[in-house]
MARDREN-49788 format. One record per residue: x, y, z of N, C-alpha, C in turn; residue in one letter; residue number from 1. Coordinates in steps of 0.001 Angstrom, whole numbers, plus 500000, padded with zeros to 6 digits. Atoms other than C-alpha are relative to their C-alpha. Layout:
% MARDREN-49788
     nc1     nc2     nc3    cac1    cac2    cac3     cc1     cc2     cc3  code  pos
       X       Y       Z       X       Y       Z       X       Y       Z     a  NUM
...
***
This chain:
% MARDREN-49788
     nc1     nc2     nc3    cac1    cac2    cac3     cc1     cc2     cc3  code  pos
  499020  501094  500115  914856  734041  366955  500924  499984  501217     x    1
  499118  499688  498778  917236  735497  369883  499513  498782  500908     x    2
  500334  500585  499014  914316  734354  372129  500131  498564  500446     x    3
  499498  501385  499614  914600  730604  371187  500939  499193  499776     x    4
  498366  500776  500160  918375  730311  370900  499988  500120  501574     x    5
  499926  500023  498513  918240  731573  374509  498869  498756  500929     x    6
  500762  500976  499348  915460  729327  375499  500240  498703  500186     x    7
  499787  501673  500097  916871  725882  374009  501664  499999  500329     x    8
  499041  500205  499421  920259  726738  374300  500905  499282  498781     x    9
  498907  500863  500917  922880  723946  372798  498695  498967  500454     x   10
  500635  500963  500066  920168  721734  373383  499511  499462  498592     x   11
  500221  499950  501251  918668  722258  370178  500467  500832  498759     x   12
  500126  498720  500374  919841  724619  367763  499287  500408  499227     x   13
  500968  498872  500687  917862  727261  366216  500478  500656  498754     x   14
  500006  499371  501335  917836  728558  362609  498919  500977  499378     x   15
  501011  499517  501014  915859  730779  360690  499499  499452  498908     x   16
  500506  500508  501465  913535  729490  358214  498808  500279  499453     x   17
  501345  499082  500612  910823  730603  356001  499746  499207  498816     x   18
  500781  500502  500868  909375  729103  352603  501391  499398  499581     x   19
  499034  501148  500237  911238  725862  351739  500591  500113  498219     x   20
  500300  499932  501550  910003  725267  347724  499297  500025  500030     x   21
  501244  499796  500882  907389  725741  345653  499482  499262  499031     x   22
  500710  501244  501567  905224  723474  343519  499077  499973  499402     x   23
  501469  499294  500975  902854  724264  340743  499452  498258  499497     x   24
  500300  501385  500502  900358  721018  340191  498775  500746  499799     x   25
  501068  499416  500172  897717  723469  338656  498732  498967  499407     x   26
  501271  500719  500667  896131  720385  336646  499819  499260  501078     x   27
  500515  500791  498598  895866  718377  339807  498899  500707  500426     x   28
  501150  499599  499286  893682  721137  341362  498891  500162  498887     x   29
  500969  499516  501136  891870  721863  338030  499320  498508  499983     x   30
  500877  501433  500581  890817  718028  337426  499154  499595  501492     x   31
  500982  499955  498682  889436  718022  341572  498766  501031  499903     x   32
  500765  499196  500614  887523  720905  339835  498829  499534  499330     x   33
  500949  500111  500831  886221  720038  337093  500265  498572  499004     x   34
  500031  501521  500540  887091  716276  336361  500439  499741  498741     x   35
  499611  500891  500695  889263  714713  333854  499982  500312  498769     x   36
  500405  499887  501443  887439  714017  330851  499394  501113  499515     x   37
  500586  498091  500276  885545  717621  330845  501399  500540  499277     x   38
  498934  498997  501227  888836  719090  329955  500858  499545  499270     x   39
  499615  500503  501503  890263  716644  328201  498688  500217  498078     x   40
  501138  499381  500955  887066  717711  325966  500388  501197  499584     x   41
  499817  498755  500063  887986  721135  326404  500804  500150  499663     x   42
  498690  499697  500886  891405  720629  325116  499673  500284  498140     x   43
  500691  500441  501552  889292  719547  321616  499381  501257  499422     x   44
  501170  499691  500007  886217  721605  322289  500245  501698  499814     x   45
  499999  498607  499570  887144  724975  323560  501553  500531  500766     x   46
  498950  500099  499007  890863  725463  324499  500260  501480  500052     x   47
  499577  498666  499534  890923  729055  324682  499665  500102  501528     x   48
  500756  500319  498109  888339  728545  328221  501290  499521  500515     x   49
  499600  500621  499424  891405  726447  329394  501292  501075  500063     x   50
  498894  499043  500346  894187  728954  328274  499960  500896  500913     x   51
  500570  499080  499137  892017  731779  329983  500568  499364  501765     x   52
  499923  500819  498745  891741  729467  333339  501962  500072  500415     x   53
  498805  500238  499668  895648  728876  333146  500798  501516  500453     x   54
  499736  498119  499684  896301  732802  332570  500082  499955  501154     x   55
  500213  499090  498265  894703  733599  336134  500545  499125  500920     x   56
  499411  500663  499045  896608  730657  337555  501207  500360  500330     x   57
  498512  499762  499798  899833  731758  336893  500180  501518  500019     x   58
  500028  498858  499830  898863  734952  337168  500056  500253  501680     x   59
  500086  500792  498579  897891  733766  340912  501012  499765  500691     x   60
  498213  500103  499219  901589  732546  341663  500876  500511  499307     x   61
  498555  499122  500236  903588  734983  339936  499578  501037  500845     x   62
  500544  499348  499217  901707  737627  342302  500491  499311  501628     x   63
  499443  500425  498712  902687  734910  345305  501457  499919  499974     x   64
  498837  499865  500159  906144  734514  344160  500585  501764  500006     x   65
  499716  498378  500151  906357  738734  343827  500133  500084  501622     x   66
  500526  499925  498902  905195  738605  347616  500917  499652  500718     x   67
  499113  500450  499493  907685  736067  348781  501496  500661  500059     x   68
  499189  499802  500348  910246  737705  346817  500536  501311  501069     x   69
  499834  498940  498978  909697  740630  348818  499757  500600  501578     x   70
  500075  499826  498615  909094  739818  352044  500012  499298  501013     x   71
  498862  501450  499306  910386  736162  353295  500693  499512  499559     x   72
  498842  501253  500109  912987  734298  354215  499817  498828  498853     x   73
  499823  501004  500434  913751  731673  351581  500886  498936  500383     x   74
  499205  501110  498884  915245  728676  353575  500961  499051  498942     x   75
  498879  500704  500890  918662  727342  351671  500292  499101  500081     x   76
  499410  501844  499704  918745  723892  353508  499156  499130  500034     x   77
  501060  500533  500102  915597  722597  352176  500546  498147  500029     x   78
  499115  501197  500125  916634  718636  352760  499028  499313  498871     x   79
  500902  500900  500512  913442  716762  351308  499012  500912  498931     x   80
  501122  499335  501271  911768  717942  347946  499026  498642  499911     x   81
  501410  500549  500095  908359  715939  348073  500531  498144  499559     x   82
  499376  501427  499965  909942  712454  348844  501481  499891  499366     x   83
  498923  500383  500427  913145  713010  346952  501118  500679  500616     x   84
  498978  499292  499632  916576  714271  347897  499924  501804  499226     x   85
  499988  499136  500669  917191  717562  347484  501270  501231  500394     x   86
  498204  499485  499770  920703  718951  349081  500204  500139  499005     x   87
  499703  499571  501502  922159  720502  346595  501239  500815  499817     x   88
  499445  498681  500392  925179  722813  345995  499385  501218  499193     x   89
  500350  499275  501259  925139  725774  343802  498582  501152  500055     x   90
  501208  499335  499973  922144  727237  344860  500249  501758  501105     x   91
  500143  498770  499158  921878  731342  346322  499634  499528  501394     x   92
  500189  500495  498457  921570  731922  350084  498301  500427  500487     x   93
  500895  500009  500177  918557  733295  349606  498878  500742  498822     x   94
  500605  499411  501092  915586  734582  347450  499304  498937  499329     x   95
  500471  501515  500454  913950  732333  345317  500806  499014  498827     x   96
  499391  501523  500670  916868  731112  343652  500522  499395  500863     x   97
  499641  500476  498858  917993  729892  346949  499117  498424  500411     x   98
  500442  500996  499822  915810  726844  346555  498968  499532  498396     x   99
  500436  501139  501445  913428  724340  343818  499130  500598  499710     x  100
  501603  499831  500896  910262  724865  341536  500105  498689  499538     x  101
  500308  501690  500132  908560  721139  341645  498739  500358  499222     x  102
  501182  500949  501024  906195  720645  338634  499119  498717  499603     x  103
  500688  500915  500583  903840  718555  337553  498451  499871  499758     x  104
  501021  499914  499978  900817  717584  335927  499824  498689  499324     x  105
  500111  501651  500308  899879  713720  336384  498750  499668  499232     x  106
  501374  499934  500953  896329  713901  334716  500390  499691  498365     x  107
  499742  499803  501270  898366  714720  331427  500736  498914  499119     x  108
  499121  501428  500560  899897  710869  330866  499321  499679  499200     x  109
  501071  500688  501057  896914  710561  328534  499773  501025  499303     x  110
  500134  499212  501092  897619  713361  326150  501231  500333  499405     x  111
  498785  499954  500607  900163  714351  323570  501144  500646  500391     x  112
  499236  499053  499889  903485  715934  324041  499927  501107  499750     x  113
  500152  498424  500962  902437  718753  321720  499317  500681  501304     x  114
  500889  499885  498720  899386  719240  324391  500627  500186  501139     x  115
  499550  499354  498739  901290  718990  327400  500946  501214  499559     x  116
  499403  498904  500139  903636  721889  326011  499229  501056  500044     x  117
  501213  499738  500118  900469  723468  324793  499185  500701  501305     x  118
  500948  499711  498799  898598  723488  328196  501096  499999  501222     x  119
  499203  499772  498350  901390  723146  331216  501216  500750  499728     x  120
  498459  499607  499559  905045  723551  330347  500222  501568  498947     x  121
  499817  498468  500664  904531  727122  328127  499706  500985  500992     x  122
  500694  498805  498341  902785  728239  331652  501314  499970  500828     x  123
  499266  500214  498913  905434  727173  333910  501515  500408  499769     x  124
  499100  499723  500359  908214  728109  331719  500802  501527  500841     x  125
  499888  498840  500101  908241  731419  332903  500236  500204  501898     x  126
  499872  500483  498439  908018  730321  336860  501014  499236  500292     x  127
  498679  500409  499831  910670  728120  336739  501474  500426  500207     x  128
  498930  499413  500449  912985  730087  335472  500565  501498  500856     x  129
  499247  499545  498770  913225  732034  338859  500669  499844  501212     x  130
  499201  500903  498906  914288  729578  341013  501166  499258  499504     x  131
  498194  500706  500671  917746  727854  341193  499943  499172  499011     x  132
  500276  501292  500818  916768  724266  340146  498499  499936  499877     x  133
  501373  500243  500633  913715  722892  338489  500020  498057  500057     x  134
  499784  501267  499737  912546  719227  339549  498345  499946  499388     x  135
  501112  500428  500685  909746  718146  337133  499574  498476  500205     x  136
  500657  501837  500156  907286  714859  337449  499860  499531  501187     x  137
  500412  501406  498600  905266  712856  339909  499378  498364  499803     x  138
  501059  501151  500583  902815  709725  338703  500478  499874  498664     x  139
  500124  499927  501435  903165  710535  335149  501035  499590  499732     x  140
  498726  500497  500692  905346  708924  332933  500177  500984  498977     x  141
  499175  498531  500663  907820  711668  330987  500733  499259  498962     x  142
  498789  500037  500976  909467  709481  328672  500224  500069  498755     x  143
  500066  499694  501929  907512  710497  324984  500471  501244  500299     x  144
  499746  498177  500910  908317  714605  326081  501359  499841  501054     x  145
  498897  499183  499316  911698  714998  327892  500676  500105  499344     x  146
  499858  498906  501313  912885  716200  324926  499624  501670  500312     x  147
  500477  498722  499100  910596  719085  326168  500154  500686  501233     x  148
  499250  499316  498198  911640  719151  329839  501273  500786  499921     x  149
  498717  499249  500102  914911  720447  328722  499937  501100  499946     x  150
  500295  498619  499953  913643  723545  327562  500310  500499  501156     x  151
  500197  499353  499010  913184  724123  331036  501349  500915  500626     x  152
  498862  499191  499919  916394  726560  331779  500914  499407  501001     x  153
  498890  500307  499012  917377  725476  335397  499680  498414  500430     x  154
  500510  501324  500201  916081  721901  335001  501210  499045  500706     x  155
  498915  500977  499060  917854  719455  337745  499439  498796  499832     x  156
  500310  501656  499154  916126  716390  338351  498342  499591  499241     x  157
  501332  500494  501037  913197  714336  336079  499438  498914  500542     x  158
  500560  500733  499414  910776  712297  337794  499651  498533  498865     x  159
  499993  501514  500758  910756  708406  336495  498830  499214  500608     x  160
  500750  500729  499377  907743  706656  337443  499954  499043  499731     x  161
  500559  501546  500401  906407  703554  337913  499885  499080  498776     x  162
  500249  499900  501085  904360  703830  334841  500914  500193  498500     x  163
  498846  499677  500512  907965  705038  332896  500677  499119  499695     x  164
  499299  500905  499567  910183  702996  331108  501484  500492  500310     x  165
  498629  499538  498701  913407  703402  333278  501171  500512  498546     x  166
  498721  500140  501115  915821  702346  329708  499649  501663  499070     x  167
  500482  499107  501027  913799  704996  327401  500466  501350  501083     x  168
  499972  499072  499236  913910  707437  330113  501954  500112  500373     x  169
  498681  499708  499898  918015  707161  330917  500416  499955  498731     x  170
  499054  499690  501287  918790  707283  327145  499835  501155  499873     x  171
  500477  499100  500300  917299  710461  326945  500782  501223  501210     x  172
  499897  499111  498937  917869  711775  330462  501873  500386  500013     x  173
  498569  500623  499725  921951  710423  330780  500630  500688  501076     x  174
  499373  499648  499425  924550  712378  332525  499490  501618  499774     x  175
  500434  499220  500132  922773  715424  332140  499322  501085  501535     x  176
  500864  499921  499096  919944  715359  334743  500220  498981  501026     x  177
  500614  501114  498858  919109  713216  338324  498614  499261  499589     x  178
  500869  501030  499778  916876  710385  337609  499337  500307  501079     x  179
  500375  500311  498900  914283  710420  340305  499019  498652  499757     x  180
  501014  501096  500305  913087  707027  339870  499118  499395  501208     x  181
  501025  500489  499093  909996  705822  341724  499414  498754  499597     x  182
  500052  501154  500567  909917  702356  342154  498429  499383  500101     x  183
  501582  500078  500393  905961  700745  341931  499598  499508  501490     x  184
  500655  500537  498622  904316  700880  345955  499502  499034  499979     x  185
  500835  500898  500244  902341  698041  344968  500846  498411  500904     x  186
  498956  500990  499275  905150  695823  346223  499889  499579  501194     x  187
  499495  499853  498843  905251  696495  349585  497930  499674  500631     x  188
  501136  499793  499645  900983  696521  349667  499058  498723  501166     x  189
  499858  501641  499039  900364  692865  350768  500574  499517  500262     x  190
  498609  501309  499865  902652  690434  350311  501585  500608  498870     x  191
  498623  499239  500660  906671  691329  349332  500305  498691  499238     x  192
  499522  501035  500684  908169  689038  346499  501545  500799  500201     x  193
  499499  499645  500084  911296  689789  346677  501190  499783  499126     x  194
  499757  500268  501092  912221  688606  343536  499323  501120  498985     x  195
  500444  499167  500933  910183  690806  341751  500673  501334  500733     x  196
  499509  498712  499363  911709  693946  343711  501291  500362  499683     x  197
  499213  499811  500638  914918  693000  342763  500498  500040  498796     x  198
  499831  500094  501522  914363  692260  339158  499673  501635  499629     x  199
  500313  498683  500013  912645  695929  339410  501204  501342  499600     x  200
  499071  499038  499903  915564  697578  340844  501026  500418  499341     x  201
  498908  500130  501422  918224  695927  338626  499976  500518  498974     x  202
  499985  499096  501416  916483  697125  335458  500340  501303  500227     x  203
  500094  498375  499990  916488  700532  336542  501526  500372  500104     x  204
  498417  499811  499778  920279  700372  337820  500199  499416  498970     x  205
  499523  500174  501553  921236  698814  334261  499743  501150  499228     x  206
  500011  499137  501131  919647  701346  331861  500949  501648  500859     x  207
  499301  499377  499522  920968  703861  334614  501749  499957  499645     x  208
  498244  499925  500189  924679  703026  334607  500173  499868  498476     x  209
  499734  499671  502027  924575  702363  330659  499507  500877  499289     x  210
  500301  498936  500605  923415  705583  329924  501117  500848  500949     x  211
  499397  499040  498762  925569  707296  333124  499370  500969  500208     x  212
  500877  499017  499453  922677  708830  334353  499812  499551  501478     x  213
  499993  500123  498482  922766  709772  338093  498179  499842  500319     x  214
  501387  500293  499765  919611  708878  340177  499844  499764  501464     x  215
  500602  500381  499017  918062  708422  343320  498849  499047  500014     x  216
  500979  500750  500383  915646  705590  344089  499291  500241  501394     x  217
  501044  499766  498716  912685  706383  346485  498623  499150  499713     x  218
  501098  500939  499943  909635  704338  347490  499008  500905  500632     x  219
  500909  499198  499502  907011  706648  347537  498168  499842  499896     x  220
  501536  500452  500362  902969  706945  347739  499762  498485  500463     x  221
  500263  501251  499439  902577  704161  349921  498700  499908  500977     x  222
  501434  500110  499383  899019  703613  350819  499898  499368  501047     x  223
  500425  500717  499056  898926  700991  352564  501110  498394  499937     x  224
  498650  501200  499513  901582  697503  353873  498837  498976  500576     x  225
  501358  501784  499792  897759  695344  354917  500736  499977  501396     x  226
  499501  500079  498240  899485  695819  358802  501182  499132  499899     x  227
  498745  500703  500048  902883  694233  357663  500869  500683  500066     x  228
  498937  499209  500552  905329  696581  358261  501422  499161  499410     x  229
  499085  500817  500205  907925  694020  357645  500078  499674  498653     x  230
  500127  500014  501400  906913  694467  354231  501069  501346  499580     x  231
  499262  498712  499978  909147  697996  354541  501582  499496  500079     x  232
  498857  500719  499531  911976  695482  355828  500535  499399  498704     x  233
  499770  500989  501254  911977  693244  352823  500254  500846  499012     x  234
  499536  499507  501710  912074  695932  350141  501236  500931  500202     x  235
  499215  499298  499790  914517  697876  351786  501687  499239  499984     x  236
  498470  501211  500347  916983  695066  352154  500121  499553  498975     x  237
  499641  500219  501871  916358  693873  348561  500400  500630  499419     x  238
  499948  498947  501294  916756  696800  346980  501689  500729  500367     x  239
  498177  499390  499100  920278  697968  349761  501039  498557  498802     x  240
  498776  501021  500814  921679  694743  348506  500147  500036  498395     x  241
  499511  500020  501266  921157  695443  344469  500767  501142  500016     x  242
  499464  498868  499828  922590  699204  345188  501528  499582  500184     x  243
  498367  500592  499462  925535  697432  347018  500792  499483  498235     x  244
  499722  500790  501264  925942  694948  344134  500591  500851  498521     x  245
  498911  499208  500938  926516  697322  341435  500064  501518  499894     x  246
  499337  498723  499474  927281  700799  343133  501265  499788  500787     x  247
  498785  500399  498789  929656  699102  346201  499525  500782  500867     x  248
  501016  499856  498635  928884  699713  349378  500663  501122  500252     x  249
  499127  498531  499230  931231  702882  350102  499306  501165  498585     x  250
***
């Protein structure tokens, strides 16, 4: 580190940094595995096989988390957790409560609450609960189990998708947790209405402020704008001006 404070100088400065966060999306890699409906079968069929499988997963990153624990830097000024904000007070300077544990398992929007407790959040319970904060949810809509997300001990921030409805999801969530609501890329893909972007945004800032649940709004998973970037222009100014409208601009 000496070498490239001396090298850059005040030009740039130099920090130490080492493993940001950590994010367990074990059914993501399991369904690139072994596809979908197989273990949605196997939830029916044979769920001990799946239990087993989960064992050696988290057996897998509590062995990498042991590793980290004992022998890198954990970096305390992580800015960006996987598109969302993630500054934070409150958090150690380092170690692994010194930064997040990001969950999720988007495959599981097509099975019960019981089930996802069942198969993800009884695994992860136990991983979570060594890091500072806990930021659950990507794709999937959370708003039949966050009831269940609570469990989670150091539980900060609940992913709102697309698919999610925004109202169900801030009655539940309120002044509790951070909203991370993710508004629907689809917008921005061809053509921008920008009527529909703001009718979007509004709902979400209504059930938000009438529940007083804090939130961030990010536009994430963006495939593709069809070579318009000016489609990035339009939703960004629609959506600044409903923020303005009923946040105020300071």
């Amino acid at each position: 580190m000496a070498y490239f404070t001396d090298l850059f100088g005040d030009t740039m400065p130099v920090r130490l940094a080492g493993v940001d966060y950590l994010y367990s999306a074990f059914w993501d890699v399991l369904t690139r595995l072994r596809g979908v409906e197989p273990i949605f079968e196997d939830m029916y069929d044979r769920p001990e096989y799946l239990h087993a499988i989960m064992e050696k997963m988290v057996a897998r990153t509590t062995a990498q988390l042991d590793f980290i624990e004992d022998n890198l830097h954990v970096d305390p000024h992580i800015q960006n957790l996987h598109c969302t904000p993630a500054a934070v007070s409150g958090l150690a300077e380092d170690g692994l409560k010194a930064t997040w544990y990001r969950g999720m398992a988007q495959s599981f929007s097509s099975i019960s609450p019981a089930m996802f407790k069942e198969f993800e959040l009884d695994y992860i319970l136990p991983l979570a609960s060594r890091f500072g904060y806990t930021y659950y949810g990507c794709c999937e809509p959370l708003d039949d189990r966050i009831e269940l997300l609570k469990t989670i001990p150091n539980l900060r921030k609940i992913g709102v998708s697309p698919w999610a409805n925004p109202e169900r999801c801030a009655e539940q969530i309120r002044g509790d947790y951070v909203a991370a609501r993710k508004p629907n890329p689809s917008h921005v893909a061809h053509d921008t209405d920008p009527a529909l972007i703001r009718r979007e945004a509004e709902e979400t800032v209504k059930a938000m402020q009438k529940y007083g649940c804090p939130m961030d709004y990010v536009l994430k998973d963006i495939t593709t704008v069809s070579g318009k970037p000016q489609n990035l222009i339009v939703w960004a100014e629609t959506v600044s001006d409903v923020m303005d409208e009923y946040y105020g601009k300071d």
